[in-house]
Chimera marker file (.cmm) of the C-alpha trace (Angstrom):
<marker_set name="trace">
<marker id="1" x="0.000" y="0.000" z="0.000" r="1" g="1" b="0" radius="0.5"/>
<marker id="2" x="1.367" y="3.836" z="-0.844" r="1" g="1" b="0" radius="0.5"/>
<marker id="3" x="1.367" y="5.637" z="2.542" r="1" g="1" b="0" radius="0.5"/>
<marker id="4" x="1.715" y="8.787" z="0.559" r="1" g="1" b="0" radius="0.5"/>
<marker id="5" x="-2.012" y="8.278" z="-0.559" r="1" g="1" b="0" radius="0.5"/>
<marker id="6" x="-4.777" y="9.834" z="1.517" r="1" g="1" b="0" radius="0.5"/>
<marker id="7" x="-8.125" y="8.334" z="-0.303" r="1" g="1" b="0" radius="0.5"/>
<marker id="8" x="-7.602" y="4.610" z="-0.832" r="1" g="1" b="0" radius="0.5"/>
<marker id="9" x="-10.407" y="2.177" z="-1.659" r="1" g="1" b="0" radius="0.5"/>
<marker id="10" x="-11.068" y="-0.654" z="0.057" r="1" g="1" b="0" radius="0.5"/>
<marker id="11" x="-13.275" y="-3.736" z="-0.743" r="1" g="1" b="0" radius="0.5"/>
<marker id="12" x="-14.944" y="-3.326" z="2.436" r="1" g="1" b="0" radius="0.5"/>
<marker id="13" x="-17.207" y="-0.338" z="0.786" r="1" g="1" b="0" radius="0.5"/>
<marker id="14" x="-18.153" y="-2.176" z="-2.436" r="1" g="1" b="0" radius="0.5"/>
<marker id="15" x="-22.456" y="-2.117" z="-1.736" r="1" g="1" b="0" radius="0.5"/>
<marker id="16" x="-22.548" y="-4.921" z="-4.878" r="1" g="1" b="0" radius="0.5"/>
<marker id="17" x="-23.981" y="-2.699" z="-7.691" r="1" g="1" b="0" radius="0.5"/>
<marker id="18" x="-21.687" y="-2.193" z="-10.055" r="1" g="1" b="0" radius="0.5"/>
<marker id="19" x="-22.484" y="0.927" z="-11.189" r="1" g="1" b="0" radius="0.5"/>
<marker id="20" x="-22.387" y="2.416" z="-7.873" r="1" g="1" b="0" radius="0.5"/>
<marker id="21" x="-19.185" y="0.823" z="-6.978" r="1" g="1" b="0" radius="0.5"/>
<marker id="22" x="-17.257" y="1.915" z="-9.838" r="1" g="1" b="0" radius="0.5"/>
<marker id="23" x="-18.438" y="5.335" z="-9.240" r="1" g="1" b="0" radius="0.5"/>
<marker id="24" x="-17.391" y="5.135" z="-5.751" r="1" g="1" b="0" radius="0.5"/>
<marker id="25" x="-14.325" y="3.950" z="-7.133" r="1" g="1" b="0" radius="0.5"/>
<marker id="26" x="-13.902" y="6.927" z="-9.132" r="1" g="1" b="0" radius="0.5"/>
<marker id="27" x="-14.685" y="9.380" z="-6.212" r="1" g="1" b="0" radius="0.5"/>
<marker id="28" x="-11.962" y="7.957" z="-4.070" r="1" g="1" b="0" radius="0.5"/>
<marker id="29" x="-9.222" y="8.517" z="-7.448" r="1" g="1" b="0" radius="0.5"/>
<marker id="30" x="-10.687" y="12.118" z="-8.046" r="1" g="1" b="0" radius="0.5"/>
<marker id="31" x="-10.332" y="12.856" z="-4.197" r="1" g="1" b="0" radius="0.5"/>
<marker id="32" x="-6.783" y="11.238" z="-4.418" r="1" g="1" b="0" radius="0.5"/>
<marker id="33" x="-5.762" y="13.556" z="-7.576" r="1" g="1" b="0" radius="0.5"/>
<marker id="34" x="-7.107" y="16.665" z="-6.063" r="1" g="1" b="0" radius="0.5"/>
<marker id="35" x="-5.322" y="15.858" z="-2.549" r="1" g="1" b="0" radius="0.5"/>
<marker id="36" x="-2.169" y="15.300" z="-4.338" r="1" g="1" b="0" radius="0.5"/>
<marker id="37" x="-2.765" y="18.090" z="-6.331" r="1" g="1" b="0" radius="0.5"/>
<marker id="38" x="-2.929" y="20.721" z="-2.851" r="1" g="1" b="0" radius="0.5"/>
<marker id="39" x="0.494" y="18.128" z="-1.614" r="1" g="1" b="0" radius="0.5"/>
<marker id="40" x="2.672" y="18.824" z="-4.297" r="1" g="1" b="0" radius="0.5"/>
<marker id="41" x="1.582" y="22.493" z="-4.965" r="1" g="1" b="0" radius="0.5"/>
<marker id="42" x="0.206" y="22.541" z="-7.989" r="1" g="1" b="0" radius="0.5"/>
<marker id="43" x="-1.087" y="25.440" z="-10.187" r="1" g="1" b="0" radius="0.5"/>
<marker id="44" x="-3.919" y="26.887" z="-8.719" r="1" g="1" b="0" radius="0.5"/>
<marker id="45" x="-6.102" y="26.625" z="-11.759" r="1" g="1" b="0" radius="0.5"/>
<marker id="46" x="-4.882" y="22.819" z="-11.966" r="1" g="1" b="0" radius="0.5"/>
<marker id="47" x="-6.745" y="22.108" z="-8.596" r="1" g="1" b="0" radius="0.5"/>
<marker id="48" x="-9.550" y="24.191" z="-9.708" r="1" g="1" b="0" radius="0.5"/>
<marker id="49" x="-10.104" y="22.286" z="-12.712" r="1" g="1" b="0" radius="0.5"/>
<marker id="50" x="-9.945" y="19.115" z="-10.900" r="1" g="1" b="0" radius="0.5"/>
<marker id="51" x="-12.487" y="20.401" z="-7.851" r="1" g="1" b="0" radius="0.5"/>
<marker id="52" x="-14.776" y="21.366" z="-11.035" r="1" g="1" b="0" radius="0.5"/>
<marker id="53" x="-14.497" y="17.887" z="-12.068" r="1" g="1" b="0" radius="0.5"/>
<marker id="54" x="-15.263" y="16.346" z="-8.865" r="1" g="1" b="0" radius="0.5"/>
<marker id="55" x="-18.169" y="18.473" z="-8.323" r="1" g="1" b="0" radius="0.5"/>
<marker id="56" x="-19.710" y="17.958" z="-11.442" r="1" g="1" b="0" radius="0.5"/>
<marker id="57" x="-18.913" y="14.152" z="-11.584" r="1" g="1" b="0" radius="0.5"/>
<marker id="58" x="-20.712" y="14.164" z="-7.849" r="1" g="1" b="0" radius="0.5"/>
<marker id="59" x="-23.812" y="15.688" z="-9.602" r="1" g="1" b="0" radius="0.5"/>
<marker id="60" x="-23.531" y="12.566" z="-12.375" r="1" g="1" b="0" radius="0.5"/>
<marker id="61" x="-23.042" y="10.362" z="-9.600" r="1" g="1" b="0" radius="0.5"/>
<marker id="62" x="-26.250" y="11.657" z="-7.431" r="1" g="1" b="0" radius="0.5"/>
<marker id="63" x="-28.509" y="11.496" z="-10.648" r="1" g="1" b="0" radius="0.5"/>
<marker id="64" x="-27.063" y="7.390" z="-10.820" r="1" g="1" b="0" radius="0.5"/>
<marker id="65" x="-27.706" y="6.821" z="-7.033" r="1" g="1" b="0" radius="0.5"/>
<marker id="66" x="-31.547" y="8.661" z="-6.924" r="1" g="1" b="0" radius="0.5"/>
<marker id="67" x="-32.240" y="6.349" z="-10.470" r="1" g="1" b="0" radius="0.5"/>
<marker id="68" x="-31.657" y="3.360" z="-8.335" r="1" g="1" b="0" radius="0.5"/>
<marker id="69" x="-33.908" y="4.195" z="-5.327" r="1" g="1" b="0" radius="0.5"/>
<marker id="70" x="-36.713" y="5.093" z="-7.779" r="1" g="1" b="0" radius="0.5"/>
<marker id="71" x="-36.016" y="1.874" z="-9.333" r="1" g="1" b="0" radius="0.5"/>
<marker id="72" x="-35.686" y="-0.114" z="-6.170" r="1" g="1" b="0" radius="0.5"/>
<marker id="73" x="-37.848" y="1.481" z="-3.843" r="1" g="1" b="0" radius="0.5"/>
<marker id="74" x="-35.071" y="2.832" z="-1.002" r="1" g="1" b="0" radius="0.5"/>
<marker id="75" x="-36.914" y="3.690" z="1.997" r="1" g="1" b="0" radius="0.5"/>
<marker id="76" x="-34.427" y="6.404" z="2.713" r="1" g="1" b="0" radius="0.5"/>
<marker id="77" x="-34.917" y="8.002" z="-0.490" r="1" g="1" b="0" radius="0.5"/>
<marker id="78" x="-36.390" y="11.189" z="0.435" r="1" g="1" b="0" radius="0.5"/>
<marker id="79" x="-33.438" y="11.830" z="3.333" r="1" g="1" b="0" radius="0.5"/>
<marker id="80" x="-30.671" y="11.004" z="0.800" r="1" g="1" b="0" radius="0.5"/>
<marker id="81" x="-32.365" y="12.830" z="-2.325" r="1" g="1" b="0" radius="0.5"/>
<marker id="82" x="-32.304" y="16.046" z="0.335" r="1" g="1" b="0" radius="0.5"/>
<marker id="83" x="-28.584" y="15.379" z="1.151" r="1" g="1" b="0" radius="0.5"/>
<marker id="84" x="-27.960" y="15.153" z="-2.632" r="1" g="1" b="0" radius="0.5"/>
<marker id="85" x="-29.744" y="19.163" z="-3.276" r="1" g="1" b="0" radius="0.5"/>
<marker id="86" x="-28.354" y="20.457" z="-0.635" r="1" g="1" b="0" radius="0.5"/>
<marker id="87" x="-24.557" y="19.235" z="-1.799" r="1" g="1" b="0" radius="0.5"/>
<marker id="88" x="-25.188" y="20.705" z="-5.271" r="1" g="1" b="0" radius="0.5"/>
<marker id="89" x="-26.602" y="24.098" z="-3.692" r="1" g="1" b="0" radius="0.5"/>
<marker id="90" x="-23.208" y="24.637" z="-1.192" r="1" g="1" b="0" radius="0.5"/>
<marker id="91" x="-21.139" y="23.685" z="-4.088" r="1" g="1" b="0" radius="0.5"/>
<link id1="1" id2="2" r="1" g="1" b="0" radius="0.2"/>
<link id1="2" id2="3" r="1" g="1" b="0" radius="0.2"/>
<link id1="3" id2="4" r="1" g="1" b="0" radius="0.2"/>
<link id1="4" id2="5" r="1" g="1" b="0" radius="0.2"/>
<link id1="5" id2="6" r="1" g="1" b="0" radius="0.2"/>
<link id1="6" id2="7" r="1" g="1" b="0" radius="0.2"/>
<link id1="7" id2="8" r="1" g="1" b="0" radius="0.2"/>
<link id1="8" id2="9" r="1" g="1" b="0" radius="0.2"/>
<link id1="9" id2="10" r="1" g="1" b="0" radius="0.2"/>
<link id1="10" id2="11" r="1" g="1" b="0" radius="0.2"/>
<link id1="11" id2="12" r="1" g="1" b="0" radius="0.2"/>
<link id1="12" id2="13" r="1" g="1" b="0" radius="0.2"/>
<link id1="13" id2="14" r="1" g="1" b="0" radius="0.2"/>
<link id1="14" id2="15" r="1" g="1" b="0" radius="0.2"/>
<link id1="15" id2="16" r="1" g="1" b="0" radius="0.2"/>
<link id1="16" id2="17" r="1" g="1" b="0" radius="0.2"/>
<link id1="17" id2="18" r="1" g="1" b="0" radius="0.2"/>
<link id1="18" id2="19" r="1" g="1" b="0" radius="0.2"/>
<link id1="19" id2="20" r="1" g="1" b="0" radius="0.2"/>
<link id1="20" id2="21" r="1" g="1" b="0" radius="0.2"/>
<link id1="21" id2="22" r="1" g="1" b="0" radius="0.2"/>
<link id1="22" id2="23" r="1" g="1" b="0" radius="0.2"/>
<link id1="23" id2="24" r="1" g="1" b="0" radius="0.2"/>
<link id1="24" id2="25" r="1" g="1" b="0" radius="0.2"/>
<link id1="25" id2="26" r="1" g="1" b="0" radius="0.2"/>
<link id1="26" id2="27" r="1" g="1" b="0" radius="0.2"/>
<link id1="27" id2="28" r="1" g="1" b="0" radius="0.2"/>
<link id1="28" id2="29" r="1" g="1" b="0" radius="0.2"/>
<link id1="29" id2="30" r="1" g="1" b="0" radius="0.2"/>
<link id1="30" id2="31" r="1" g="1" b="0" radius="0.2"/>
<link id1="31" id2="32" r="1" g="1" b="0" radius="0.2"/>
<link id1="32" id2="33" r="1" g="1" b="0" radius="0.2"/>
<link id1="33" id2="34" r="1" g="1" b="0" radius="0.2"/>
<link id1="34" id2="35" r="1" g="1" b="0" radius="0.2"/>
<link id1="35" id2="36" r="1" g="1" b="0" radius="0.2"/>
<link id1="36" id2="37" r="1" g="1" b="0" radius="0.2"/>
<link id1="37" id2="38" r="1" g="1" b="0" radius="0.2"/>
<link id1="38" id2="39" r="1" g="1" b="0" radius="0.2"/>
<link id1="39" id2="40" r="1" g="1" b="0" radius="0.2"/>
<link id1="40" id2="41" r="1" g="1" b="0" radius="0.2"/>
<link id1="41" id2="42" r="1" g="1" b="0" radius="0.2"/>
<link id1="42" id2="43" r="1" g="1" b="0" radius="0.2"/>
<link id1="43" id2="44" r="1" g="1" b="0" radius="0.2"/>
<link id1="44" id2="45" r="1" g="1" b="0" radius="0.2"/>
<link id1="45" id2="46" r="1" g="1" b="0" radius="0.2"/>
<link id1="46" id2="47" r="1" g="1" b="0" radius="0.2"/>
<link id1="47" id2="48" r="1" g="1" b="0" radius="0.2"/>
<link id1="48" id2="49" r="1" g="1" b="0" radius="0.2"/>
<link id1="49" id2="50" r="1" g="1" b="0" radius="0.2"/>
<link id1="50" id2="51" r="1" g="1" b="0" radius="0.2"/>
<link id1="51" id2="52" r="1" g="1" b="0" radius="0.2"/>
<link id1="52" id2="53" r="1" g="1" b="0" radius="0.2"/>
<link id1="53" id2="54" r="1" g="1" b="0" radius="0.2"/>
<link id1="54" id2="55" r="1" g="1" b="0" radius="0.2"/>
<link id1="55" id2="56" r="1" g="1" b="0" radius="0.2"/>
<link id1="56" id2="57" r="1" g="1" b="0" radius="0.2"/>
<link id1="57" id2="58" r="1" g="1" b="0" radius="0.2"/>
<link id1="58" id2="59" r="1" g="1" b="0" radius="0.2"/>
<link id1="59" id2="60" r="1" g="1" b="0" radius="0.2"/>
<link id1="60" id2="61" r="1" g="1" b="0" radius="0.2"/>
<link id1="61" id2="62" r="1" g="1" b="0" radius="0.2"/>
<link id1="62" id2="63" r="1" g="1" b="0" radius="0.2"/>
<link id1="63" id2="64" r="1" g="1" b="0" radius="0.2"/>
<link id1="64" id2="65" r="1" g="1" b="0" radius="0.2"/>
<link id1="65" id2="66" r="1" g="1" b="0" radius="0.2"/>
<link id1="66" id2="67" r="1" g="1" b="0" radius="0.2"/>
<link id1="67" id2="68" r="1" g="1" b="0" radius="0.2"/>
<link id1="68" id2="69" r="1" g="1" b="0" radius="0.2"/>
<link id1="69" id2="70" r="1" g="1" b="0" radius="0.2"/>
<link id1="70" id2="71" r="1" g="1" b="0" radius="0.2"/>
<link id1="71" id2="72" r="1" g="1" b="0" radius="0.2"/>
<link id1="72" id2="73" r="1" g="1" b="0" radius="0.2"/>
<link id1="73" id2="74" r="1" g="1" b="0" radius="0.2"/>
<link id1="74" id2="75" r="1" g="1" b="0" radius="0.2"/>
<link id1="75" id2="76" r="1" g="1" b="0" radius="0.2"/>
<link id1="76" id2="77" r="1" g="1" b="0" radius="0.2"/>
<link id1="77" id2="78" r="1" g="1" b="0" radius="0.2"/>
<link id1="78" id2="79" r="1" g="1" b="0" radius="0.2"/>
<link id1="79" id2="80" r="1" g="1" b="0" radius="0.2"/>
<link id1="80" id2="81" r="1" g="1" b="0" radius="0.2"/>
<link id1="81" id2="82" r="1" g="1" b="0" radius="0.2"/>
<link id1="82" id2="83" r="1" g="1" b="0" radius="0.2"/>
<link id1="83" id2="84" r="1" g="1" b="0" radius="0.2"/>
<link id1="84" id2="85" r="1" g="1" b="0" radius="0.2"/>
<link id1="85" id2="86" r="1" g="1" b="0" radius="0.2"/>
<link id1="86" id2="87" r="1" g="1" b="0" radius="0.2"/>
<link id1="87" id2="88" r="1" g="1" b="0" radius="0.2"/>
<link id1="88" id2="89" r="1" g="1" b="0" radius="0.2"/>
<link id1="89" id2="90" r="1" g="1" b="0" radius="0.2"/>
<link id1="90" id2="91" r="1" g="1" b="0" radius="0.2"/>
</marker_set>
């Protein structure tokens, strides 16, 4: 394992739905790239860009997570759909 990297992925948080797992899995390598980015100090417009791209891959990512409880009927929909606006609204 690289003890330099903050945001490593574990098996432990796979949830068995693929889509939603490699999405997760994509999270936790943005997250890395932007925390290396800040480590190393890299341009400022650099980690911009790549806080832009995790924000707007977290919208993609909410729009994949709320299909599923419509689809499946998630009892904690409403909560987590809330969670999801009020994300997109701070950021």
């Amino acid at each position: 394992m690289d003890m330099d990297k903050c945001f490593i992925w574990k098996d432990k948080y796979n949830l068995n739905i693929k889509e939603i797992d490699d999405q997760h899995k994509n999270f936790v390598n943005i997250l890395e790239e932007v925390y290396q980015s800040v480590l190393t100090n890299e341009d400022r417009k650099l980690v911009g860009k790549r806080l832009e791209d995790l924000k707007n891959y977290a919208i993609k990512h909410f729009a994949t997570e709320e299909k599923y409880f419509d689809e499946f009927n998630y009892s904690d929909s409403k909560k987590h759909k809330a969670a999801h606006q009020d994300l997109e609204k701070r950021y």
